[in-house]
OpenMM code with the backbone's topology and positions (N, CA, C; nanometers):
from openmm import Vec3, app, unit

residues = "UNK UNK UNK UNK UNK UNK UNK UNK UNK UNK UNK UNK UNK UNK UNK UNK UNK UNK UNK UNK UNK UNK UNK UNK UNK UNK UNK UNK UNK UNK UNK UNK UNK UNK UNK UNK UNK UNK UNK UNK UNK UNK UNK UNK UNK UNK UNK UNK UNK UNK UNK UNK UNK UNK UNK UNK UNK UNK UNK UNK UNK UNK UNK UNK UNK UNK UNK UNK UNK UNK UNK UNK UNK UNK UNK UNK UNK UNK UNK UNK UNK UNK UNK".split()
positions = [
    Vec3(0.0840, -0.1158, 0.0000),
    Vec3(0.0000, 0.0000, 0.0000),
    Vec3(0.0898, 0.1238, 0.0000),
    Vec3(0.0573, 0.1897, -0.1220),
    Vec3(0.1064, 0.3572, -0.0876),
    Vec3(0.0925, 0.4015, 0.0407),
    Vec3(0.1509, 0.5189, 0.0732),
    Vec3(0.1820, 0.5701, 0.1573),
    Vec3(0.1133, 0.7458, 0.1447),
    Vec3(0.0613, 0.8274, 0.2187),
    Vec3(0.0227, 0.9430, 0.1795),
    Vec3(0.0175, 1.0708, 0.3095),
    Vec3(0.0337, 1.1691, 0.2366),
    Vec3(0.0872, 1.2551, 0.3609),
    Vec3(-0.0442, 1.3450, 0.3839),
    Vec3(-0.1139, 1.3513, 0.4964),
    Vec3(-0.2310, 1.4504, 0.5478),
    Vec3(-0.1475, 1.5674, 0.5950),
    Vec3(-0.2894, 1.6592, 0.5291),
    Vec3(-0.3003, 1.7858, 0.5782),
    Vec3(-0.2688, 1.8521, 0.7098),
    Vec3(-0.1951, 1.7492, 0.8187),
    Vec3(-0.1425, 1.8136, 0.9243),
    Vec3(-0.0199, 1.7998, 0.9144),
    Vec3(0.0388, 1.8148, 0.7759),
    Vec3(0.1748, 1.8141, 0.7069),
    Vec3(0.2317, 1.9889, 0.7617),
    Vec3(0.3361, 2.0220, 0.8115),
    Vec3(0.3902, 2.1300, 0.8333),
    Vec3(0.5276, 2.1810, 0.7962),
    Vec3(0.5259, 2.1268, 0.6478),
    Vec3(0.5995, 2.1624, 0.5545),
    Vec3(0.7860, 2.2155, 0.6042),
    Vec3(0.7756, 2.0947, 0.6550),
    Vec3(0.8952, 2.0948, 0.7600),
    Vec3(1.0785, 2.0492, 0.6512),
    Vec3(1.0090, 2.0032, 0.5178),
    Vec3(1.1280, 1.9189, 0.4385),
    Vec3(1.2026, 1.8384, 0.4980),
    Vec3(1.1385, 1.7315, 0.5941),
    Vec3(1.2626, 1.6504, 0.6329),
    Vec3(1.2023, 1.5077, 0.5221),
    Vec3(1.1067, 1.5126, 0.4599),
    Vec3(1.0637, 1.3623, 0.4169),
    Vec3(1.1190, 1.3774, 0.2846),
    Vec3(1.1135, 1.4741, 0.2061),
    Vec3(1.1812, 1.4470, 0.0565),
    Vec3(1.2468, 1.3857, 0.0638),
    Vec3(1.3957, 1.4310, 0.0931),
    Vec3(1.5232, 1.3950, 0.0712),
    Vec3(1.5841, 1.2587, 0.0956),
    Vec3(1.4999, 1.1810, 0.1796),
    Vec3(1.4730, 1.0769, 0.2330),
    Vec3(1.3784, 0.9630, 0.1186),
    Vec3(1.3004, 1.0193, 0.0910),
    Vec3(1.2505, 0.8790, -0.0275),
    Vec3(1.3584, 0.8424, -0.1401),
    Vec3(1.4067, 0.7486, -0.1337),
    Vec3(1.4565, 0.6635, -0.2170),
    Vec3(1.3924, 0.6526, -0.4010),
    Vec3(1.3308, 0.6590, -0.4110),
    Vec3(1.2404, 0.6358, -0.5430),
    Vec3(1.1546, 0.7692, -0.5989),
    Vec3(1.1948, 0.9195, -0.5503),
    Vec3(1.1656, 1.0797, -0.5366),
    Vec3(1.0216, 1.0773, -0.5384),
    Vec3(0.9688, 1.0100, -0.4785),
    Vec3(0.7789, 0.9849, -0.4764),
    Vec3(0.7347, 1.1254, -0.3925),
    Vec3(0.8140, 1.1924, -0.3157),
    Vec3(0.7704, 1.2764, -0.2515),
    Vec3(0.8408, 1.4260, -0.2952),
    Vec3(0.7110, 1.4939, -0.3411),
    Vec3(0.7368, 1.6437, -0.4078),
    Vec3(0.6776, 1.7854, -0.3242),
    Vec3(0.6771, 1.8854, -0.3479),
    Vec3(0.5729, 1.9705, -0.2722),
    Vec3(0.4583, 1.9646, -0.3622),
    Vec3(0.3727, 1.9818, -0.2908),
    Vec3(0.2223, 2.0077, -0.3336),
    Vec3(0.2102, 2.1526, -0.3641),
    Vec3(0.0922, 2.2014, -0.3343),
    Vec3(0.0391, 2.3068, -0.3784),
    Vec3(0.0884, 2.3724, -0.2313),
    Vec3(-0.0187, 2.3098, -0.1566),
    Vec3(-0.0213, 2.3541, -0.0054),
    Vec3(0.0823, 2.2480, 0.0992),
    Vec3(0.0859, 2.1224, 0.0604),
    Vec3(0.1666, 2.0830, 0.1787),
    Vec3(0.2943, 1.9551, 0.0467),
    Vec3(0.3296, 1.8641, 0.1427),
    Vec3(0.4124, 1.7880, 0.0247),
    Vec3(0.3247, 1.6903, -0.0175),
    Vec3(0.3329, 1.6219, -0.0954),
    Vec3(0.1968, 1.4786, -0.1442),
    Vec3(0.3360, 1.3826, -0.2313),
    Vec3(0.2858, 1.2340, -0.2126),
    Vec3(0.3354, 1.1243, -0.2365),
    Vec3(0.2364, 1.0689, -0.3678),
    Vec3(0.3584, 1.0573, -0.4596),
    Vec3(0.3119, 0.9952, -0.5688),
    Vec3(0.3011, 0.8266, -0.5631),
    Vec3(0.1733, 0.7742, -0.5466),
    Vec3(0.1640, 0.6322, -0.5405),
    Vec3(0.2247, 0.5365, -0.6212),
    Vec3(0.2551, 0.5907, -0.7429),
    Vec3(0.3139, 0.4936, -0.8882),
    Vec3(0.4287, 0.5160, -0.8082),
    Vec3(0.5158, 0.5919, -0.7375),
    Vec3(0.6473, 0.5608, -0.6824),
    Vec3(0.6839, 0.5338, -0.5569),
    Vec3(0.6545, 0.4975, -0.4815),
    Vec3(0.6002, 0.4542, -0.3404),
    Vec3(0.5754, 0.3466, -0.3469),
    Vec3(0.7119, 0.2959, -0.2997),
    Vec3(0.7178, 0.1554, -0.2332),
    Vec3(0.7263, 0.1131, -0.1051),
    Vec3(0.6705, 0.2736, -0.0029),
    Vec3(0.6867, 0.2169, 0.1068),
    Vec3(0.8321, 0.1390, 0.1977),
    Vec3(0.9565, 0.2381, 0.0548),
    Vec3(1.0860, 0.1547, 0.0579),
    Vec3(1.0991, 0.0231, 0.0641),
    Vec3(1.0369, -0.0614, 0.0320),
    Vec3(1.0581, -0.2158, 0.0087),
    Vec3(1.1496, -0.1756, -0.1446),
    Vec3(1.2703, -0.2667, -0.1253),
    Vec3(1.3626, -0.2605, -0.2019),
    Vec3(1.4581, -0.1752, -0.1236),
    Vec3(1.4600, -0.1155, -0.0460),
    Vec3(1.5537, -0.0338, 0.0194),
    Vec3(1.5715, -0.0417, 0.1527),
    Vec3(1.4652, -0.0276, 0.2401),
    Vec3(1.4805, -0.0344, 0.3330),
    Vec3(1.3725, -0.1032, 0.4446),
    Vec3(1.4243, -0.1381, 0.5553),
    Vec3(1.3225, -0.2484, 0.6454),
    Vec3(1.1997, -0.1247, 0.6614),
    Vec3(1.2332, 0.0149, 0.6565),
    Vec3(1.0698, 0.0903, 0.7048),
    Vec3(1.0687, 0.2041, 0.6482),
    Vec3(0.9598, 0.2840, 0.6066),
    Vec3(0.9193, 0.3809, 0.4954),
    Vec3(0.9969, 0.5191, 0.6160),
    Vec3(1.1330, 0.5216, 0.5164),
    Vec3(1.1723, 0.6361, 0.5866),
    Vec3(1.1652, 0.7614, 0.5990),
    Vec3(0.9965, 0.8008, 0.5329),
    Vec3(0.9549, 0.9058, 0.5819),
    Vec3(0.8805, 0.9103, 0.6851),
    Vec3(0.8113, 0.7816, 0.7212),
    Vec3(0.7347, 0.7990, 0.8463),
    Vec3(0.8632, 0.7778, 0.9722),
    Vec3(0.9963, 0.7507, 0.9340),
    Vec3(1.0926, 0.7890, 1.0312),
    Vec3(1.1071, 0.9018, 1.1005),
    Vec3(1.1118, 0.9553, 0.9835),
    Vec3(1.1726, 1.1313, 0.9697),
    Vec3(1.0653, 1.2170, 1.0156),
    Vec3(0.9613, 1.2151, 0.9885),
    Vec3(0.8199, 1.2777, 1.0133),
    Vec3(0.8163, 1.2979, 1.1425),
    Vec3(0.8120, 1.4561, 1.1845),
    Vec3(0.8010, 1.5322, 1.3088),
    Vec3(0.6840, 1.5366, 1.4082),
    Vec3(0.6011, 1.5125, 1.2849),
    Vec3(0.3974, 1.5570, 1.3227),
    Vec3(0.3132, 1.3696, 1.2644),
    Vec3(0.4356, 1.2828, 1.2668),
    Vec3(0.3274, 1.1697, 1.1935),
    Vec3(0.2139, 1.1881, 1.1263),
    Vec3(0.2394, 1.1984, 0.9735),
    Vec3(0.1387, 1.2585, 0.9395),
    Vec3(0.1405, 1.1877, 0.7688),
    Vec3(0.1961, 1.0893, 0.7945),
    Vec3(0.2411, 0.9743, 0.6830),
    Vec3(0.1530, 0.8555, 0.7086),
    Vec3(0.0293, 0.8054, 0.6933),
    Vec3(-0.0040, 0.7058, 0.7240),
    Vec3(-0.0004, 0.6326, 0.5656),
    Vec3(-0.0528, 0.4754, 0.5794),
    Vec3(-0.0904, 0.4378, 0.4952),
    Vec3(-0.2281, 0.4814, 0.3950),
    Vec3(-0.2212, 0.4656, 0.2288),
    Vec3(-0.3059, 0.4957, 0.1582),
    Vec3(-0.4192, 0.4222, 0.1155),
    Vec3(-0.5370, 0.4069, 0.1708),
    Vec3(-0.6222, 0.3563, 0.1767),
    Vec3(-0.6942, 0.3026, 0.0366),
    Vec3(-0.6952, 0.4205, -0.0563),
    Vec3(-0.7134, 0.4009, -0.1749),
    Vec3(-0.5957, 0.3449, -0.2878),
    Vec3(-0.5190, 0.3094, -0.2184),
    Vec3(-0.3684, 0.2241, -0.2826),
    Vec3(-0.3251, 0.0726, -0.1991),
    Vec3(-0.4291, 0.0059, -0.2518),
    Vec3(-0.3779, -0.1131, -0.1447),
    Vec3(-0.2612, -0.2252, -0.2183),
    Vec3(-0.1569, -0.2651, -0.1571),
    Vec3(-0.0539, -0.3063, -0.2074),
    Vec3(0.0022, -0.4286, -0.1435),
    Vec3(0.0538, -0.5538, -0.1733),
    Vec3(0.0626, -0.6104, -0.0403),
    Vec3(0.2517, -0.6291, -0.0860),
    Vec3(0.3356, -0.6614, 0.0244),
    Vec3(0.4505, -0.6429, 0.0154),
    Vec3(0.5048, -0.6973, -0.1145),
    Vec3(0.4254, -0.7867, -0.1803),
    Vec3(0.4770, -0.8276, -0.3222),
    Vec3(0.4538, -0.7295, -0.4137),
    Vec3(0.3939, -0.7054, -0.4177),
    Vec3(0.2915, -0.5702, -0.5031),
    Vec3(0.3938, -0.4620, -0.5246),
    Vec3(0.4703, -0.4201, -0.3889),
    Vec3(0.5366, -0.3187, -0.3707),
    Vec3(0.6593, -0.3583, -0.4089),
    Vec3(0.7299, -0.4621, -0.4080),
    Vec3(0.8343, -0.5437, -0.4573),
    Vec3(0.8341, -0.5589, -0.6240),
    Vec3(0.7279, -0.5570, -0.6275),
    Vec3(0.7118, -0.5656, -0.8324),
    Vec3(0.7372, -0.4103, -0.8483),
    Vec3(0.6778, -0.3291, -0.7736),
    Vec3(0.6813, -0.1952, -0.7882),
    Vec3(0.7876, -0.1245, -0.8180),
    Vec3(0.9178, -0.1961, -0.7207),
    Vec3(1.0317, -0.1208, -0.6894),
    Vec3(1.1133, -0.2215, -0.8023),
    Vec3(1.0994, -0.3092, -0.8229),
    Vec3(1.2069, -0.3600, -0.9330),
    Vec3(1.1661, -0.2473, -1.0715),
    Vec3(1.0655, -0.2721, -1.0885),
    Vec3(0.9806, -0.1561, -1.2326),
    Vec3(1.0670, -0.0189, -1.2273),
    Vec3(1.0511, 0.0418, -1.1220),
    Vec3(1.0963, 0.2063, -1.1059),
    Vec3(1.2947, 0.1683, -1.1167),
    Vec3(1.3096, 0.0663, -1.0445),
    Vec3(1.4178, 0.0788, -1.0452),
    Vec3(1.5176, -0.0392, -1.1764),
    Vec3(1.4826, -0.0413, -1.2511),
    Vec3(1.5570, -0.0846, -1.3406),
    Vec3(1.5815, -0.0126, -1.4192),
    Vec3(1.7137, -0.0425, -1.4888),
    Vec3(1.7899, 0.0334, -1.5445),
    Vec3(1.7609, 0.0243, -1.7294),
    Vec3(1.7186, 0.1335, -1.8077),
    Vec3(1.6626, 0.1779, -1.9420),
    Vec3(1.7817, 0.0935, -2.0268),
] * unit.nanometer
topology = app.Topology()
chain = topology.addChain("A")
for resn in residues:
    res = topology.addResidue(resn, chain)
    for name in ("N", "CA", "C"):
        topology.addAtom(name, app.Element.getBySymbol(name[0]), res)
């Protein structure tokens, strides 16, 4: 399952720099996670290291992106192979 950032986001920049796969951009108003790239770091790492980094927890899972760790594993080989 994607991963997605709520509106009690306080535009703090510690989660960009931190996704592995650049799924996380600014929004309009706060930052937002692109689901096609969001693997929830599977392929990288044991835990989605923006909900590490996240000051205000405000990273939950995406309800409307359900994924199960294989899912996200097909995901991250796709984004990450080389053209």
């Amino acid at each position: 399952m994607a991963l997605m950032i709520t509106d009690e986001c306080i535009n703090c920049d510690v989660c960009e720099p931190e996704c592995p796969n650049n799924a996380i951009s600014q929004g309009e108003e706060i930052y937002e996670i692109n689901p096609d790239l969001c693997t929830q770091c599977v392929g990288h790492y044991d835990e989605p290291q923006c909900q590490q980094v996240c000051p205000v927890d405000c990273i939950p899972l995406d309800p409307s992106h359900k994924e199960d760790q294989d899912q996200l594993y097909q995901k991250y080989l796709k984004i990450s192979a080389k053209p």
